[in-house]
N, C-alpha and C positions, 0 to 999 in steps of 0.2 A: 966177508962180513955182510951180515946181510938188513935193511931198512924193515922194521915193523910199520904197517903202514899206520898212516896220521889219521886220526880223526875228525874231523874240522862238524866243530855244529854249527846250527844256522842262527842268525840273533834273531831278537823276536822281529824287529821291524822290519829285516828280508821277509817273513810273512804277511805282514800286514801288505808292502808293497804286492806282493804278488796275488793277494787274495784279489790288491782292487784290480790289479788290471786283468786280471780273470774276468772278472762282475763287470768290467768295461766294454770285453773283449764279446759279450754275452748278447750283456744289452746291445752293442751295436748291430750285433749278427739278429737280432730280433727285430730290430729297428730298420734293417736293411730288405729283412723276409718282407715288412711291413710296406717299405716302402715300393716293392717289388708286386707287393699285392695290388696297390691303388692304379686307376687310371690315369693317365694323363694324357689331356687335348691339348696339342700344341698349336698353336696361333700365332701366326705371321703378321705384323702391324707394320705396313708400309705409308709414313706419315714424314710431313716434312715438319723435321725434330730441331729447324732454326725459324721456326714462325712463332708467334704466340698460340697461335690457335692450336700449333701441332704439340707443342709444350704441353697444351691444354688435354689434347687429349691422350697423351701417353700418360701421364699423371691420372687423367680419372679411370686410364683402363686398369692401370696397375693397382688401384685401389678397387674398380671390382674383380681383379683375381684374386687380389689380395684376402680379401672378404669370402670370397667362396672359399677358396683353401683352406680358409681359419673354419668354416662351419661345413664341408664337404668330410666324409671319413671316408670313400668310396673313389672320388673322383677329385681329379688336380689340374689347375690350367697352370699353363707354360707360356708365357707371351714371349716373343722375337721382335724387336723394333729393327728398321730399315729404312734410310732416307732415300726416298726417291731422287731427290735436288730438284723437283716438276719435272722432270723428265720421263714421258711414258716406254720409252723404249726400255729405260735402264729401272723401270718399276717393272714392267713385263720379265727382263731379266732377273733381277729381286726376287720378283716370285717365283721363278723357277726355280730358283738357289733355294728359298724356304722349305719347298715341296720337295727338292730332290736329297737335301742335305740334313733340313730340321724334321721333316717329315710332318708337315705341318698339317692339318686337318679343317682350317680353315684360314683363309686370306680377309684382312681385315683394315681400312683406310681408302687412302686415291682422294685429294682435293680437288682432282678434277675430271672431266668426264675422259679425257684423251685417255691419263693414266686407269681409268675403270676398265676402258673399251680393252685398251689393251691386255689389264693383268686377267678380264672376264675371259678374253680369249686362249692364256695360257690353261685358266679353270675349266673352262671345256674340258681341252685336251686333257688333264690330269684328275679331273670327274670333283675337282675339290670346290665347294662354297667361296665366293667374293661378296664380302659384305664393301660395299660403298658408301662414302661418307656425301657423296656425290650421286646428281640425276641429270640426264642428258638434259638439254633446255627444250626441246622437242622432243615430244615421246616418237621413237622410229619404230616403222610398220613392222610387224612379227618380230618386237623384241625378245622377249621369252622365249622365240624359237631361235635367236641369233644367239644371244647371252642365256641359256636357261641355269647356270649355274650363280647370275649375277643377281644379288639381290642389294635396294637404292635405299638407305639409310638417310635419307633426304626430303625435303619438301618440296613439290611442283610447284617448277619455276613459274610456270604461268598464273599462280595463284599467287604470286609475291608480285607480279609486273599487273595482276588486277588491282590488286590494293594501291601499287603506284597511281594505276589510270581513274583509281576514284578519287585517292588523294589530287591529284591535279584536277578532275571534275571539280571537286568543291569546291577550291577557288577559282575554276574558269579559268585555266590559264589552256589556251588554244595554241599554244605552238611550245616547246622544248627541244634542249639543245643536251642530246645525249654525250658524256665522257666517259669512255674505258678505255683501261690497259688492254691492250690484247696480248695473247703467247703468239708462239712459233706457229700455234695451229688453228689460230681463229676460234678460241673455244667459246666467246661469245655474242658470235654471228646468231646462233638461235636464240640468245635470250633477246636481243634485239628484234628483231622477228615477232616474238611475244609482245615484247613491251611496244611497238609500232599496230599491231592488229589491236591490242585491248587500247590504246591510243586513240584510234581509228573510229572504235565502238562509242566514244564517248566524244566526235569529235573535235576528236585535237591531233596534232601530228608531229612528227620529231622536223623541227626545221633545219638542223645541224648538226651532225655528227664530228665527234671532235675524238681521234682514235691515236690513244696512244701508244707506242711499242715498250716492251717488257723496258723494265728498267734497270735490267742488266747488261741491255743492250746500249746504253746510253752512254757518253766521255762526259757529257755535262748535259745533264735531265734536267739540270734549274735551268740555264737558257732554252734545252728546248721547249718546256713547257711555257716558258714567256712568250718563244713565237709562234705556239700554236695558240698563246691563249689573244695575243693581237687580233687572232682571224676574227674572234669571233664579236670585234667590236663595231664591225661592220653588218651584224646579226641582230635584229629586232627581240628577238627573244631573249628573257631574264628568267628564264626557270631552266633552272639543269637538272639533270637527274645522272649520279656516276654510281654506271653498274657495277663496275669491276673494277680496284686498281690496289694495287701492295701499299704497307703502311710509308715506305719511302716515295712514292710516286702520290700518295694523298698528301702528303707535307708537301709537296712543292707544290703542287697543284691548288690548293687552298692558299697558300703563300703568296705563292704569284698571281692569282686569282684577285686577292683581296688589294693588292699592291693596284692592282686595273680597274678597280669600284665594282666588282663582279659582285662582292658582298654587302651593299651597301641598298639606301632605297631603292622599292621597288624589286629588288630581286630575290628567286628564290630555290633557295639549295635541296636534294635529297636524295640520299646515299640507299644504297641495298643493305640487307641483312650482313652482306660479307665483307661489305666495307666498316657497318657500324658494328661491326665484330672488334672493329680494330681500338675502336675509341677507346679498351681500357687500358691500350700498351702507348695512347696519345701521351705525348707530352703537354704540357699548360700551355707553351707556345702554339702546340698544333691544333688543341681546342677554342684558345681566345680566336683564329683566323678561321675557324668553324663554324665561328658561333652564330645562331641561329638558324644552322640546318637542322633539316627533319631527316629521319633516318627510320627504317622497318628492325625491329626484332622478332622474333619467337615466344609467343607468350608463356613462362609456366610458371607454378606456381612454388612459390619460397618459403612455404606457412606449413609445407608438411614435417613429420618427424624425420621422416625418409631421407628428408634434402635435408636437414638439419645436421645430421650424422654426416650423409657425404660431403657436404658445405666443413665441416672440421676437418674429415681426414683428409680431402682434398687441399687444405690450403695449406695443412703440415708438412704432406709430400713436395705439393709445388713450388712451396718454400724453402726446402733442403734443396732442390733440385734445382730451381732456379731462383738464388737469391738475387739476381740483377735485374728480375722483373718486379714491377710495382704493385699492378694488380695481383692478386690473388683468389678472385672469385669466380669459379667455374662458371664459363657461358655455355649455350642452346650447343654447340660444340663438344664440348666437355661430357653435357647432359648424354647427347648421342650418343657418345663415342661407352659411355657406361653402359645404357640401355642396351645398345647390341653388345657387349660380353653378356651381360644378363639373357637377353634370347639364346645365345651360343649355350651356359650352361643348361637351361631348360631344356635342349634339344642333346645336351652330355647326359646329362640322365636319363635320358629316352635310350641312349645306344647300350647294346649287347653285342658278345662276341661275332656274331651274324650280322649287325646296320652293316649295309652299304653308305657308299657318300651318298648316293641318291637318297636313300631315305632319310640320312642324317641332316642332307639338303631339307625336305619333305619336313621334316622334326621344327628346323628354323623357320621354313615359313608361316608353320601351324603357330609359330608363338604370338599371345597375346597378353596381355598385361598394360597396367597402369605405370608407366616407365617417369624418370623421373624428368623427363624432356614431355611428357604426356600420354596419348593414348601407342599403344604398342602395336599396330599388327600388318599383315600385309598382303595383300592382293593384287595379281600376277607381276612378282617381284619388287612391289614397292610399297610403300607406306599408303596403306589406304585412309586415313583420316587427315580431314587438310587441319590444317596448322592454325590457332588463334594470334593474330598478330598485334604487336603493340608499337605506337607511335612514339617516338620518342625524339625527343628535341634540344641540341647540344647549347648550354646555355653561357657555359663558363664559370668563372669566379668561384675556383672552389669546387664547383662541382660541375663534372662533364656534363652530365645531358640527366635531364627529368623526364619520366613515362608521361603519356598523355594518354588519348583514348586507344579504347580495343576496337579490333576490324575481325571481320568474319566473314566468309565469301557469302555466305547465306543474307548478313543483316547488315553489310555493312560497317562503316564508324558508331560506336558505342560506348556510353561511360563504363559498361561493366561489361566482363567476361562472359556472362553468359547472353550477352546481348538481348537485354530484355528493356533498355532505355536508350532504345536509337538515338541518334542527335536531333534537334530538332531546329540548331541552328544550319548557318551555311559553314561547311568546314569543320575545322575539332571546334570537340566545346572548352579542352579544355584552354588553358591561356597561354600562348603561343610568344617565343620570342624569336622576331623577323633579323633577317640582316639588318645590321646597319640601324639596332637598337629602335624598328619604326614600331609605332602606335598600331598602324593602319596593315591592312592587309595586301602585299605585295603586290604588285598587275603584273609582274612576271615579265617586263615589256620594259623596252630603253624607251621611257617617255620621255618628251619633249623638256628642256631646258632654256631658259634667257640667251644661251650661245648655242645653244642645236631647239631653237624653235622648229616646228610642226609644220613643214612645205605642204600648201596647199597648191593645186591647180585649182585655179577658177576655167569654165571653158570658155575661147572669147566667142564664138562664131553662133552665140545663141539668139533664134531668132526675133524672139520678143524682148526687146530690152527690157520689160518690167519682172523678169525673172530673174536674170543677171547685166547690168551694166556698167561698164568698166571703163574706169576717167582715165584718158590715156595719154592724158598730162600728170596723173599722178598713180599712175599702174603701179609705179614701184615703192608703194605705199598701200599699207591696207587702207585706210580712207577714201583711195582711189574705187575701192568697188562697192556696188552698190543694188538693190534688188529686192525680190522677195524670196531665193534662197539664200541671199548672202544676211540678210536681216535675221529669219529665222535661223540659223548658225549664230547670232552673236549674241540672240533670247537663248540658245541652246548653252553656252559660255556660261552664262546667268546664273543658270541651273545645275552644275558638274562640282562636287564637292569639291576642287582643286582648280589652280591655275594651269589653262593652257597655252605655252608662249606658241604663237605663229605666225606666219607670214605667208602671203597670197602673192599667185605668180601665175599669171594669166596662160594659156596653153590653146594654141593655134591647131586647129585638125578637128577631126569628125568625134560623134560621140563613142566609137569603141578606140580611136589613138589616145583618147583623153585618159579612158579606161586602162588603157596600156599603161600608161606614165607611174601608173601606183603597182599594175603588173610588173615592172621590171625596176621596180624600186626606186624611180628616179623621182617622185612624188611620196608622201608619207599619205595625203588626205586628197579627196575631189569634193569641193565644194561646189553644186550648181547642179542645174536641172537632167539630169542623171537618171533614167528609167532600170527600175530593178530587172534585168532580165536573169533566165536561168542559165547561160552558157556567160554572162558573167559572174555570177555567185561563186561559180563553180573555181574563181580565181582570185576573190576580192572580197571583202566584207561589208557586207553593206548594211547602213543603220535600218532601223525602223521608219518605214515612208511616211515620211511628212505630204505630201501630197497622194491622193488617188490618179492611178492613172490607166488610158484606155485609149484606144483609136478613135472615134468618129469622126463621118463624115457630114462635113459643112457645103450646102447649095444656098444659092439664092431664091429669093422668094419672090413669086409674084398673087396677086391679088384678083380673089374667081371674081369675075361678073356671068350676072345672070338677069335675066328679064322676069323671070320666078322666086326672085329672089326672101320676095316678101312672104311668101307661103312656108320657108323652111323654118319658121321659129317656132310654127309646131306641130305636129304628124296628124294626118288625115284623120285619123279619128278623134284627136283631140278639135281639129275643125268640125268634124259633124255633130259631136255629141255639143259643141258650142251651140251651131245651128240649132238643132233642137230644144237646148234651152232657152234660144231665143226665139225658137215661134210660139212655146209654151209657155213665155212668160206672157207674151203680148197676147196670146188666146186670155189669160186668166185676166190680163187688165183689161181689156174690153169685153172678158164677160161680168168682172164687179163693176164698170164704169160707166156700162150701155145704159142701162135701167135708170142711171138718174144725173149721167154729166153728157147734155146735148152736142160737147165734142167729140163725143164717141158712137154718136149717130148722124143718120143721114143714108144716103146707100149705103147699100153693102162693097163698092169701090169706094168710097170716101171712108169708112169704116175702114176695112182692111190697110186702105194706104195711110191713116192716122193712127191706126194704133201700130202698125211696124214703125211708121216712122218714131213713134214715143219711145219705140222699146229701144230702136237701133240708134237714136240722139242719142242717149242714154249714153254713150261710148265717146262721147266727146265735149257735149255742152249743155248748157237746163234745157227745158223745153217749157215752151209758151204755154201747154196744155195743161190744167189743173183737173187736180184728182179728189174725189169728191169722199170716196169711203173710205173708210182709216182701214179695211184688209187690203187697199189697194198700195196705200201709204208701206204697208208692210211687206208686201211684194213688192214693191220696188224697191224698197231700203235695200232689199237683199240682194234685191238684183245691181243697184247701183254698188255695193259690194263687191261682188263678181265683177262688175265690170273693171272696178280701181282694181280688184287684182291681174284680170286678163291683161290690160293695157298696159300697165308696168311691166309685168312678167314678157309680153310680148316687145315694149322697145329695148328691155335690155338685151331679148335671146335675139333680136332684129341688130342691136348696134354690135352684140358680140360677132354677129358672122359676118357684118359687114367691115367688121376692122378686124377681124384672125389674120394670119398671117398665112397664105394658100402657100403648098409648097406648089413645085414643077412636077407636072402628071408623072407618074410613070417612073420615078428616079431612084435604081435603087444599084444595088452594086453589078446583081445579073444582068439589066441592063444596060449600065456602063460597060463592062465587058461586052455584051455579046453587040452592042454597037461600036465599039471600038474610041470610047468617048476618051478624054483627056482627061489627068487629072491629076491633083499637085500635093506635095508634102514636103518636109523637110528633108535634103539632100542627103543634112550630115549625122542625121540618126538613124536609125535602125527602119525608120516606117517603111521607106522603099525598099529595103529588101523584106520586109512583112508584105507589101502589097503585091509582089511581087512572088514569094516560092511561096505565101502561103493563101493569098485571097486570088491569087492566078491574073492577077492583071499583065499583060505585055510590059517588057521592058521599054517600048517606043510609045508607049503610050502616057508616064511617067513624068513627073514634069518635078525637076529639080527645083523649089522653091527658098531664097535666100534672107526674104526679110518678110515682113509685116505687111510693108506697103506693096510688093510684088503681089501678093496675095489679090490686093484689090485689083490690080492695074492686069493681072492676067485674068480674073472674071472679066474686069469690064471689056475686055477687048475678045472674050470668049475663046480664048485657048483653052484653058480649063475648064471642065463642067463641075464638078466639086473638087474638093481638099479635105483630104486628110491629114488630121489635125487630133494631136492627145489632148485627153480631157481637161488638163489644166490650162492647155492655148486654146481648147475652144473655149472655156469659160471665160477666159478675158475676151477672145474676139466678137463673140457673140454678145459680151456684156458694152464691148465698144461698138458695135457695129448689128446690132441688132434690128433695124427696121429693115435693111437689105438681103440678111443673111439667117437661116436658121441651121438644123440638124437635122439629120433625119437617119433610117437605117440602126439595126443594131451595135452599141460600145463592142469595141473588142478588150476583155480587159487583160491586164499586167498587174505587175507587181509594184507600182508607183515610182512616185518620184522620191531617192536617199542619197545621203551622203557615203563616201565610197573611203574606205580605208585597209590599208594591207591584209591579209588573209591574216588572222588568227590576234588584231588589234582589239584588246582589252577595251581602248578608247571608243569606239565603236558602239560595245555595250552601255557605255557610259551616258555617250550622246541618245543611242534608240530610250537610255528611260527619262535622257530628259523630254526628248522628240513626245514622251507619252505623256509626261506632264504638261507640257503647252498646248494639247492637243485636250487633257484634263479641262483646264483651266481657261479654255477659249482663248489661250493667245494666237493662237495658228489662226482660226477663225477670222480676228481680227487684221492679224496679216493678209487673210487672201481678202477680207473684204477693203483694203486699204491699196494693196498692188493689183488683183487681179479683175474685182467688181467696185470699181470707184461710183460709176453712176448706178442711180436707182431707177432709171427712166426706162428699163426694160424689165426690171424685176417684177411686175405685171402685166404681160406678155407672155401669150401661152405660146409652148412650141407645138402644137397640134394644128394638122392640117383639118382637123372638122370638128365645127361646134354643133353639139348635140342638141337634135330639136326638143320642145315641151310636150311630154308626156300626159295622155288622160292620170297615169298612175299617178302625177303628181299634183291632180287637180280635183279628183274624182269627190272629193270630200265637202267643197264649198259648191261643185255641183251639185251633190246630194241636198247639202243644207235648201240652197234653191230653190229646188224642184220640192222638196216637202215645203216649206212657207207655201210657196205657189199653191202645191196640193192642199193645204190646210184651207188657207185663204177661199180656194174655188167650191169646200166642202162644206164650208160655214153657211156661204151665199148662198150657195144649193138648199141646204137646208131653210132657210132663211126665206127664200124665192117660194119652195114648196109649203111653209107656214105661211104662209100668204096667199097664194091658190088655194088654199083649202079654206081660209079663213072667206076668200071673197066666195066662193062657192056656196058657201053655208050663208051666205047674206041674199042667196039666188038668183045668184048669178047663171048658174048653170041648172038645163033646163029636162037634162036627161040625168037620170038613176046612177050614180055613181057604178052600182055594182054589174049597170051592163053595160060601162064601158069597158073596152080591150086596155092591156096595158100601152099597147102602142098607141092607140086613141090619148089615153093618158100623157105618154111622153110628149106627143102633139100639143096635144093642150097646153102642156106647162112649158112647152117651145112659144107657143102664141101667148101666152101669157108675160113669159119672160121679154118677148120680142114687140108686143105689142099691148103688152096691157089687156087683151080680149078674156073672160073668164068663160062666157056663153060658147060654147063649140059643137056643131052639128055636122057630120059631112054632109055634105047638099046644099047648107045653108048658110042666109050670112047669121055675119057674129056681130054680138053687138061687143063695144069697149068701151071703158071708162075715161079712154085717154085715145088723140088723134094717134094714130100706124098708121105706118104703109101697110098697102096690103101684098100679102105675097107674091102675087101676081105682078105687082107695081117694082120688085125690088130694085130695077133699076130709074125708076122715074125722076126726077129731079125739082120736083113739082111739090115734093113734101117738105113744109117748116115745121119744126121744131120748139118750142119755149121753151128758156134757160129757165128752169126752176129756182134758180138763186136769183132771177132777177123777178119771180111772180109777187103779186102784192100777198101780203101776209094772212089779208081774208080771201086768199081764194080756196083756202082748206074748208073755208067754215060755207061759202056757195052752197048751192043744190048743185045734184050729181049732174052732168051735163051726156046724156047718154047719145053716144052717135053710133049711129047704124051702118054697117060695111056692106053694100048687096056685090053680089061676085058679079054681074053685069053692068054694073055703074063704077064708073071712078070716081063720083061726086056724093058727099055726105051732106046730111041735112042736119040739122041741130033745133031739138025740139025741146 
């Protein structure tokens, strides 16, 4: 029997199945050609995926692959994530596995420089790109040719430790106490380094390093950060600054911090970029124990569309991805880690079948762009534009921390971004909240309290007690001291916006152990006569000197005699040109007085001896002689003048040099040495060794001086030739003992007399601006004139060994006056005399022809006329005159009288002329 075979047909929906999975089978083999056609760069992200920050940045890369892939048709990124755990051995390994397994094209991550150095050195060898999210803290010598594959996705660390060192510039705070975690491999040994040199530039200095070990290392990290944080209460310094530390080891660290008053007045916190990274993942516990540090960010800007976009998809992802964190707003991290994929594909589009890694390297360096971290680009392997940074200050309540001003390495602190409105206060401008909720602006410094008052040394071994004096029945009491630095310190108190608690504690030894006591911490302050020098600066802070100070040297005085002594009050020429106008005045009075006052004739010795003696009485008392013609009256006025000013002028320049104060001939310091003289100072200051390596005196020559009174008792018994003594003892010694003692020799100057306080004390500052306001205001003034110049009995007393004699220059003017009267006066009378002679002449008197006499005949004439009344003149002959002469021939006779004209009778004008005859052979006249 045999089966016709069966027929079997197909129903409809067997076809329709089959049609689709045909058209499925199509399109995938399409989809597959497609996807076999694109590129794809594969990239390694070696990041620690249990940090927030690393959270951070796998989330913004995957969002720009994301984004390229969706708008690439041509080319496709591939991202690889790989936890380091901070381990650079096992990130060097990582990337090996990427490159030899994913075949990766570029290495991208490393938080830290260990893990960079090492995955840069795998890139070497495998010729592949290491982008870093990380930069050494010191740029090392021929890096590009160590790492040339390595390029630093980071900002220079040295420009993040400048903005620290100006930040602590603008409040002054002169010493801080650096805290970081360190790793296995000291990875922040250089940024220390950094942050100690720009420190340095401004200075201030790290007073205490407080280093702490990873904190994985730790069985209980809260006790140990409590006993490291005890060290540091033995540490003057209140400004910390923590470079480095994970978010677990910043909780306890602030915690236990705050538990110790570390947070509290006076002190002042501020964190690096990498720590205030952490503050968004802080709890409200860990920010209220934060609160009022300052902390550095990365400035960019939040206002573009750019960040707009990635600010959404960023917070969608990071949100699916990690619901157990709280923040969700991409930080300068986040930014980065996007920016370089975005370099990465700039430099994917550049490749063809032919790039090498070299040049695909080449491709990434060349990238530039506006990124959304800031500017993009990079020269020899790092980020060439430095970084705008913003200040930001953790406040609390609600809200961690609020932005303050912008920094820029070019301008400084800034209200704006583009640094175009510097600050113009001290510090930010903007409004700051301090530890410990203070008003006032930190001093960074464990100040003084009611139970930890301000130990001062007073020195006791000073040798003038009116600088320091100390009751040693109540030393253990500030009342007990007493002085002219101790007084100016309590006008200084006066003045210091705040209370200072302290207490004075006298201190036995020389003035550099005294110095020491604040060197070695066992003193906080030195109150008391304290000379600035520069080998101590260099260890101590010293205020603003309230006193000037200097070396000189103090001699005794003794007093010049001389037997000449009366000639020096005033130089030879001012004696001569005297002399002459006193034979010139007395020529001029007995040429107006001859002709009609009978006391000014007589011989020509009787003459000469009464008119000098009229001129030179004149100088001391009236004189008997009366003067007849008012020109005579007026030369003399003038002359008596002259003379009140020569005699005054002359006994005061006579009593000045007779009471100056002569030093000792010859006394100067070359001298001293090169005679071998003696000579005293204070033992327990610095003078002896100054007189000693630097003015060259012998050490056996030196004379250790221990008080006030020694001083005198070794003059007087002349061991000593002088004393060396600072300008603030000589002013009192000399002001007490000035008719014995003066100065002499050039000051050596210093840097005066301050009060003395631990290197890098805030307080210090405080006292120097009061020190400059008492110094304003003349209170210092009043102090040194109240302690150090009580008497005024020497305050006119010159210390010059010679008083300057009187000069013609300063007299030369009332001479002038003089000598014209005089001239005037003798010019009137001349004329005067000559209207007269002519007058008698013409009444014929004279008996020859005017015109053939000589002029010298003439001056003859009007000589005998003036001298004798004679008008008639003949040589040969006699003369007759209207009035009894001597005659020339007689000038010394003694035989001739005179009649006082004041006492003739009144008619004897109106007589007949009584002519007498002179013969040159007869002495005897006749009267006819």
């Amino acid at each position: 029997m045999s089966f016709a075979p069966i027929s079997v047909a197909k129903p409809p929906i067997t076809r329709l199945l089959y049609l689709i999975l045909i058209t499925f089978l199509l399109i995938f083999s399409n989809g597959a050609e497609a996807a076999n056609n694109e590129d794809v760069t594969n990239i390694g992200a070696i990041i620690d995926l249990n940090s927030h920050i690393g959270k951070e940045k796998k989330a913004a890369m995957e969002v720009a692959a994301q984004n390229y892939n969706q708008n690439s048709k041509n080319y496709r990124l591939s991202l690889y994530f790989h936890d380091s755990e901070g381990d650079p051995i096992k990130a060097a390994s990582v990337a090996e596995e990427l490159i030899e397994e994913k075949k990766v094209k570029v290495i991208i991550g490393m938080e830290t420089w260990q893990e960079a150095a090492h995955v840069g050195k795998v890139g070497n060898r495998a010729q592949i790109p290491v982008i870093s999210f990380t930069a050494p803290s010191i740029t090392l010598p021929l890096m590009p040719l160590r790492w040339p594959f390595l390029i630093s996705m980071a900002n220079d660390p040295s420009v993040e430790m400048k903005c620290i060192a100006d930040l602590v510039s603008a409040y002054n705070w002169r010493k801080v106490v650096v805290i970081y975690e360190d790793d296995e491999y000291g990875g922040d040994m250089g940024t220390l380094t950094l942050l100690t040199e720009a420190l340095q530039k401004i200075g201030s200095e790290v007073e205490y390093r407080l280093v702490l070990p990873p904190y994985s290392s730790l069985s209980d990290p809260k006790g140990f950060v409590l006993d490291e944080l005890v060290k540091l209460l033995s540490v003057q310094s209140r400004a910390f600054i923590v470079l480095q530390s994970s978010l677990p080891m910043v909780s306890h660290l602030f915690r236990e911090a705050k538990k110790l008053g570390f947070l509290e007045k006076d002190s002042a916190w501020i964190i690096t970029e990498s720590v205030t990274s952490l503050l968004p993942s802080a709890d409200s516990s860990l920010i209220s124990s934060m609160k009022g540090t300052l902390g550095i960010t990365t400035f960019y800007s939040k206002s573009t569309n750019t960040y707009k976009a990635f600010q959404s998809q960023f917070q969608q992802k990071f949100k699916i991805e990690n619901p157990q964190e709280g923040d969700a707003n991409p930080g300068i991290y986040a930014l980065r880690a996007y920016d370089s994929i975005r370099a990465i594909t700039q430099a994917t589009e550049k490749m063809t079948s032919n790039t090498s890694t070299k040049m695909f390297l080449q491709d990434i360096l060349l990238a530039s762009f506006n990124g959304l971290s800031g500017k993009v680009s990079f020269t020899e392997g790092k980020l060439s534009h430095n970084p705008i940074f913003r200040i930001v200050n953790v406040v609390g309540n609600g809200v961690k921390y609020k932005e303050l001003d912008f920094w820029m390495p070019e301008n400084g602190f800034s209200v704006t971004e583009k640094g175009l409105s510097p600050n113009k206060v001290q510090g930010l401008a903007g409004s700051v909240v301090w530890p410990g909720d203070s008003e006032y602006i930190p001093k960074g410094w464990a100040m003084p309290t009611i139970k930890n008052p301000l130990r001062i040394g007073v020195p006791k071994n000073t040798q003038f007690k009116n600088f320091v004096d100390i009751d040693e029945s109540r030393k253990d009491s500030n009342e007990g001291y007493n002085g002219f630095c101790i007084e100016i310190f309590r006008k200084v108190l006066d003045h210091l916006a705040y209370d200072l608690p302290y207490e004075f504690e006298a201190i036995t030894g020389t003035y550099d152990q005294v110095v020491e006591a604040v060197i070695n911490k066992k003193m906080d302050a030195i109150v008391g006569d304290v000379t600035i020098l520069a080998e101590r600066f260099n260890h101590v802070e010293f205020t603003q000197p309230y006193a000037e100070s200097g070396l000189s040297m103090v001699i005794p005085i003794k007093y010049e005699e001389s037997a000449w002594m009366f000639i020096r009050p005033f130089t030879w020429e001012m004696w001569m040109v005297t002399g002459v106008i006193l034979f010139y005045t007395m020529f001029i009075v007995w040429f107006l007085e001859h002709p009609t006052n009978p006391e000014f004739s007589g011989t020509w010795k009787n003459q000469i001896s009464t008119t000098l003696w009229f001129t030179f009485s004149c100088l001391f008392f009236a004189q008997k002689e009366r003067v007849h013609s008012n020109l005579t009256k007026v030369v003399v006025m003038m002359w008596l003048f002259v003379v009140f000013i020569l005699t005054a002028s002359y006994t005061a320049s006579l009593s000045s040099i007779l009471t100056v104060r002569q030093l000792e001939s010859d006394i100067d310091i070359d001298w001293l040495k090169r005679t071998n003289q003696k000579v005293g100072c204070d033992g327990d200051s610095f003078v002896g060794r100054y007189l000693q390596d630097v003015l060259g005196f012998k050490k056996d020559n030196i004379y250790n001086i221990s008080s006030e009174p020694v001083y005198l008792e070794e003059f007087r018994k002349k061991n000593i030739t002088a004393a060396f003594l600072e300008l603030p003892y000589e002013k009192y010694f000399l002001n007490k003992y000035c008719k014995g003692y003066t100065t002499t020799a050039p000051t050596y100057r210093f840097g005066g007399l301050g009060f003395v306080f631990q290197k890098g004390s805030p307080i210090a500052i405080d006292v120097s601006e009061a020190i400059l306001k008492l110094s304003e205001n003349g209170n210092i003034t009043l102090l040194e004139k109240k302690w150090l110049t009580p008497s005024d009995e020497c305050s006119t007393m010159t210390n010059t060994n010679e008083t300057q004699s009187l000069s013609l220059k300063s007299f030369w003017g009332i001479y002038l006056i003089s000598g014209a009267t005089s001239t005037i006066g003798f010019l009137l009378s001349l004329f005067r005399l000559q209207r007269s002679y002519r007058r008698q002449q013409a009444n014929g008197g004279n008996q020859t022809p005017s015109d053939k006499i000589g002029i010298g005949e003439k001056a003859v004439g009007l000589a005998r006329y003036f001298y004798n009344g004679d008008v008639n003149y003949s040589p040969g002959r006699a003369a007759t005159s209207t009035t009894s002469m001597p005659h020339f021939d007689d000038l010394g006779s003694t035989r001739w009288e005179f009649v006082d004209i004041a006492n003739a009778p009144e008619h004897l004008e109106a007589s007949p002329r009584v002519e007498i005859e002179i013969s040159p052979t007869h002495q005897d006249s006749s009267t006819h």
